[in-house]
N, C-alpha and C positions, 0 to 999 in steps of 0.2 A: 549442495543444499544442506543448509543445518539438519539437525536431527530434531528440534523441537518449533511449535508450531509459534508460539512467543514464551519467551523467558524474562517472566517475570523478576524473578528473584535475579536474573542478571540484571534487569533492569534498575531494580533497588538498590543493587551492588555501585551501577553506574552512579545513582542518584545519592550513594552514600546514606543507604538506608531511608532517605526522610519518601515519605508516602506521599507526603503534599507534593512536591516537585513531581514525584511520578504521576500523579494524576493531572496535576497540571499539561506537562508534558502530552500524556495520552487525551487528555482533552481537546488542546492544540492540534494533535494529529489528526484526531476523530473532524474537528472540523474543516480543516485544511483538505485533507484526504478524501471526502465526499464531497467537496465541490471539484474537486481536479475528476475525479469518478464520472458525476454528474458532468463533464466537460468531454469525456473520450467518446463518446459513442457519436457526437456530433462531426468531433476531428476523423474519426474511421468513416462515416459517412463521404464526410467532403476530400476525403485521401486528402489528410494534412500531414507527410508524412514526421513534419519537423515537430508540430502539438503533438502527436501520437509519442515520438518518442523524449520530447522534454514532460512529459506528464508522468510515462513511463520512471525516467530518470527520478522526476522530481518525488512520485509515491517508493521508489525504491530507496532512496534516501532516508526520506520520513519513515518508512518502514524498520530499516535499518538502526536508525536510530533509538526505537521502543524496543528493538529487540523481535518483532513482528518477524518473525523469517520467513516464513512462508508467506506471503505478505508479499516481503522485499523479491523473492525470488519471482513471484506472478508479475511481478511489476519491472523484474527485467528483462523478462521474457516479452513484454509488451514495448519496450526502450527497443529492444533490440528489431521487433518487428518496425517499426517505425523508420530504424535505419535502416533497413533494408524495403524499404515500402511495398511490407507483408500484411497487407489489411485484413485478410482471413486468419490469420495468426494473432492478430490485435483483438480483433473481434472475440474468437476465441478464450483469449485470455481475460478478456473485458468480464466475460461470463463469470470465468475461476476468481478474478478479484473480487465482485462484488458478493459474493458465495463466502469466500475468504473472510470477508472482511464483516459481514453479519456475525461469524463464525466466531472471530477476534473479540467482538461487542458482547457476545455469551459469556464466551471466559472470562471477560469482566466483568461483566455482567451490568453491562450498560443497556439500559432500555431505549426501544426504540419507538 
């Protein structure tokens, strides 16, 4: 697990300073990442074990990518339930991402 919950300024560093790509960027993610959100509870429901963890995969990625690490990590920890079709474990983690990820939108201070 990283040490830091998002890095920002790594993110900037990634984006070569300019602000606008970075917000671009976290935009994209912000909406991308809340319909896959809004999508897991349905797949742990119907034990889909393969939606559970391409959703997983797919928020760890996107996570990944902003710099979000703690983020990335909840979201592999829900990939990985998926592969192993650990639906209490998904469930689980479904909780800490969306918690997460309110948590993310502060630091930004994106309104909700």
């Amino acid at each position: 697990m990283k040490n830091c919950f998002f890095d920002k300024q790594g993110l900037l560093k990634r984006c070569l300073g300019d602000e606008q790509i970075v917000n671009v960027l976290l935009e994209s993610f912000f909406q991308t990442s809340e319909k896959k959100i809004r999508d897991l509870p349905k797949a742990i429901v119907n034990k889909n074990n393969a939606e559970i963890k391409a959703i997983g995969h797919f928020l760890k990625g996107s996570a990944t990518n902003i710099n979000a690490h703690a983020l990335a990590d909840i979201a592999e920890e829900i990939e990985m339930a998926g592969k192993n079709s650990d639906y209490a474990t998904a469930d689980k983690y479904q909780s800490e991402l969306v918690y997460s990820l309110k948590q993310l939108k502060q630091i930004i201070d994106i309104k909700e």
